[in-house]
NULUM-359208 format. One record per residue (C-alpha): residue in one letter; x, y, z. Coordinates in steps of 0.5 Angstrom, whole numbers, padded with zeros to 4 digits, always signed. Layout:
N
aXYZ
...
//
This chain:
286
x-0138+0179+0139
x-0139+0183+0132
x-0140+0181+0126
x-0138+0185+0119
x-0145+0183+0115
x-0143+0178+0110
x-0139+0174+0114
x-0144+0173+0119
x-0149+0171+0113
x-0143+0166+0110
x-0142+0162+0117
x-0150+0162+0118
x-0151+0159+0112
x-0145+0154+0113
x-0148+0152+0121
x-0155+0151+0118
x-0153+0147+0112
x-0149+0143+0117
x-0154+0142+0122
x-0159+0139+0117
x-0154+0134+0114
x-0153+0131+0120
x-0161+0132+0122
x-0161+0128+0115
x-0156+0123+0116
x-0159+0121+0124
x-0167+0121+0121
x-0164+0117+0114
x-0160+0112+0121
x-0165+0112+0124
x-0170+0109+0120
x-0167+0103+0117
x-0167+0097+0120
x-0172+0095+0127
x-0176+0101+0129
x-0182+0100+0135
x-0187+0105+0134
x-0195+0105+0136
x-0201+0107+0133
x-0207+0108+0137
x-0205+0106+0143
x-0203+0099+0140
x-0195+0097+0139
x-0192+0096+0132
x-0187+0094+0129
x-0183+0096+0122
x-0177+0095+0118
x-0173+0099+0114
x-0168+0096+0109
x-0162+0099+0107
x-0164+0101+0101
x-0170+0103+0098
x-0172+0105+0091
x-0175+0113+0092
x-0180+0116+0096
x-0187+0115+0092
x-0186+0108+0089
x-0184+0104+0095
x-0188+0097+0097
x-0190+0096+0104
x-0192+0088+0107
x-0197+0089+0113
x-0196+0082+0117
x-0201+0080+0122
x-0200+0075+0127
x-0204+0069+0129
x-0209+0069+0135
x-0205+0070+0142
x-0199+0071+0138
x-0196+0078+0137
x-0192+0082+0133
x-0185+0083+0138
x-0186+0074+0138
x-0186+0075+0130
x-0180+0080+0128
x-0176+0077+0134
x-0176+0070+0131
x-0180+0066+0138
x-0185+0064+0133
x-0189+0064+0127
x-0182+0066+0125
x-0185+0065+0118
x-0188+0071+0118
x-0181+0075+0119
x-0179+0077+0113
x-0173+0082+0114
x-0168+0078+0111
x-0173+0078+0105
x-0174+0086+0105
x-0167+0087+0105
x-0166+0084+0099
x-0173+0086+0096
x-0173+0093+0098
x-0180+0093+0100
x-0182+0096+0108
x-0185+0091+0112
x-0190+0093+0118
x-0191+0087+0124
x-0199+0089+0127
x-0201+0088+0133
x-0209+0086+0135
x-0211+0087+0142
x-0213+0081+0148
x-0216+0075+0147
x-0218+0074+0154
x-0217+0077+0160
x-0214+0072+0164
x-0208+0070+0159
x-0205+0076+0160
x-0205+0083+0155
x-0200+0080+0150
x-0204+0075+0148
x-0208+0078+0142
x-0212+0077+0136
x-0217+0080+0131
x-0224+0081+0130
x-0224+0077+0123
x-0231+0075+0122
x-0236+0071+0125
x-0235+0070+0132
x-0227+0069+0131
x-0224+0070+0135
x-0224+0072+0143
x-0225+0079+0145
x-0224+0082+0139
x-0231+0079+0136
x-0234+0079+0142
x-0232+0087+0144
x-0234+0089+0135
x-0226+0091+0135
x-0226+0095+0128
x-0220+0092+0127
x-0221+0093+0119
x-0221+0101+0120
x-0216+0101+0125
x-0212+0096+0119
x-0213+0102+0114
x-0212+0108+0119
x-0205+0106+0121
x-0203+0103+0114
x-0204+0110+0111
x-0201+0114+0117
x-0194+0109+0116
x-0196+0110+0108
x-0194+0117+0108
x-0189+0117+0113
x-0184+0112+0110
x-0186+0114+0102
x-0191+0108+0100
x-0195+0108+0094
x-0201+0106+0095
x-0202+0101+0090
x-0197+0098+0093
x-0199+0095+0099
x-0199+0088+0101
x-0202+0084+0106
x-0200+0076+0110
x-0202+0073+0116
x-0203+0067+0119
x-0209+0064+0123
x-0214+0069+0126
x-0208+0074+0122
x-0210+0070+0116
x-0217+0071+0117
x-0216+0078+0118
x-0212+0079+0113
x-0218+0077+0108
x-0223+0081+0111
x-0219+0087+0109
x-0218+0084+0103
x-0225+0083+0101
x-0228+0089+0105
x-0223+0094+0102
x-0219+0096+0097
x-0212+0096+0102
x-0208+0090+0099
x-0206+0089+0091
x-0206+0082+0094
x-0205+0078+0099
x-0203+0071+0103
x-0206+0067+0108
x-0204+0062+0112
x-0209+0057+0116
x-0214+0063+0115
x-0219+0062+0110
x-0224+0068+0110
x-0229+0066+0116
x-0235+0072+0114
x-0242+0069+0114
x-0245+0073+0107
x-0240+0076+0104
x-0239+0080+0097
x-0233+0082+0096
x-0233+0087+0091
x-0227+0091+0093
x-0223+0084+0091
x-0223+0085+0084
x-0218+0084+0080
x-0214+0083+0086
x-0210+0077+0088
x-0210+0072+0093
x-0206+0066+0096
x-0208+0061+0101
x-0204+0056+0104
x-0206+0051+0109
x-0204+0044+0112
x-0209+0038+0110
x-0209+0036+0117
x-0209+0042+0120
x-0215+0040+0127
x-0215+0047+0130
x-0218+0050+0123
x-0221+0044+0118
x-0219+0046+0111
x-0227+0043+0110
x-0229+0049+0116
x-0232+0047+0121
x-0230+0048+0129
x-0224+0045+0130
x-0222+0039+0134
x-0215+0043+0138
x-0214+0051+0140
x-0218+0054+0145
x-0223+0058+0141
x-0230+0056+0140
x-0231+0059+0134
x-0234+0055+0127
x-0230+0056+0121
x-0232+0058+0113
x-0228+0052+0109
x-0223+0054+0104
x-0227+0051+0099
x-0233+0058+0101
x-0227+0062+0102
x-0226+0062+0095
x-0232+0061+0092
x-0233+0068+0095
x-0227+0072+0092
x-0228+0068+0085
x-0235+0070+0085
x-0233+0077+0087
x-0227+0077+0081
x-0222+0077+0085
x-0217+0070+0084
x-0216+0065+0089
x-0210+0061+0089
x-0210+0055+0094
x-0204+0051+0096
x-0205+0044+0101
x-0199+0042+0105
x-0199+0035+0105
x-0197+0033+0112
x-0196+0039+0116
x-0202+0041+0120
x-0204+0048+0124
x-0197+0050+0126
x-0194+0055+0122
x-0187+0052+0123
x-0189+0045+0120
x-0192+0049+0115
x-0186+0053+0113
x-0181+0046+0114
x-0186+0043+0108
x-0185+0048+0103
x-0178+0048+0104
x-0178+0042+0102
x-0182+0041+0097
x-0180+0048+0094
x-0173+0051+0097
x-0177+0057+0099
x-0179+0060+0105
x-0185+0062+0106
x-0184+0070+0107
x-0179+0068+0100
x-0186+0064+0097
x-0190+0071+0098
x-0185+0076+0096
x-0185+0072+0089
x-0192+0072+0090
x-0193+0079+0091
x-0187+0080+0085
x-0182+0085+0090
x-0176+0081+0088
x-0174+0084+0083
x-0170+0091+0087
x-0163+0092+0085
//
């Protein structure tokens, strides 16, 4: 059936802007919340709060898990649960991006992953040359501009081999405004960090952690091989390079990041993901 011109012209525009409004509310739906993504054939995962500041402006926290750990463990609470921090993106309104390594070994199955952090740790990932620092910052700028980051608004955190990675990025790159490590010092052998400057850096590590010393060395527990920089060589690097390094010794918790997040609650009263939004100043969205 026919239509007289203007009418017809009048219910296009009508069924076009009520199809893009409900493409929008289903996009703007869909985003919020958990979403599973992949980049480069490697899984990750993403939380989207409620609320956002605009786009251009918004902070994104990328967390890296611990060697044989992996992202689904983390955002799905089963463990290194103080990694998780949906809740404390919720009320920051900040983007969070849970990364994925690759295996650690062939016979513990393809869940088990790690990162290519330096000097021999850990696994495959050193073994194969995984270029885990160009992965970081192809999939951190891909997501940057799909979800509307600033760029200068990147945070970094990750424990264990995810610590150690996370300050590899920190010093080979400029990726991160600042960064936190858990039982994660920086295992380069030489390393100049030059990229670092200005920037920050928090290191948190338990005085009796066995698998990765606090004074380096190899550790007495954990599978890996691997011999570790101290942390005392891990600021040494990053302090002579410009950039500040905070370090907090947790007195009687060791290696497991959930001893470690038991101490600080009470000492503190915070969580870890609470310590390092602070840290990173993403508190403060209303």
């Amino acid at each position: 059936m026919k239509m007289a011109g203007s009418q017809s012209t009048s219910q296009l525009t009508l069924m076009c802007a009520v199809a893009l409004l409900l493409h929008g509310s289903s996009a703007s739906a869909a985003t919020q919340g958990v979403t599973d993504d992949s980049y480069e054939g490697r899984s990750l995962i993403v939380y989207v709060p409620s609320r956002l500041p605009a786009q251009g402006t918004r902070a994104r926290v990328v967390v890296l898990h611990g060697g044989l750990g992996n992202a689904q463990r983390i955002e799905s609470g089963q463990s290194e649960g103080g990694l998780k921090m949906d809740s404390v993106a919720e009320k920051g309104g900040f983007i969070v991006a849970y990364l994925n390594g690759t295996p650690v070994t062939r016979r513990l199955g393809a869940d088990k992953l790690g990162w290519n952090s330096g000097g021999g740790c850990c696994g495959q990932p050193a073994e194969n040359n995984v270029d885990d620092v160009r992965y970081i910052r192809a999939v951190v700028a891909h997501l940057a501009s799909r979800y509307g980051i600033d760029q200068s608004r990147i945070y970094g955190i990750g424990h264990s081999n995810g610590g150690m990675m996370t300050q590899r990025v920190m010093c080979e790159t400029g990726l991160y405004a600042a960064a936190v490590s858990v039982s994660g010092p920086l295992n380069l052998e030489s390393a100049n960090c030059s990229a670092a400057r200005g920037k920050r850096i928090l290191a948190i590590h338990g005085a009796d952690d066995a698998n990765v010393p606090i004074a380096g060395g190899r550790g007495t527990q954990g599978i890996s091989q691997a011999v570790y920089n101290s942390e005392k060589g891990a600021r040494r690097s990053f302090v002579s390079s410009g950039a500040s390094y905070d370090l907090l010794v947790v007195k009687g918790a060791d290696h497991r990041l959930d001893h470690i997040e038991q101490a600080i609650k009470q000492l503190e009263g915070q969580s870890i993901a609470e310590k390092a939004a602070t840290f990173f100043a993403l508190m403060g969205f209303r």
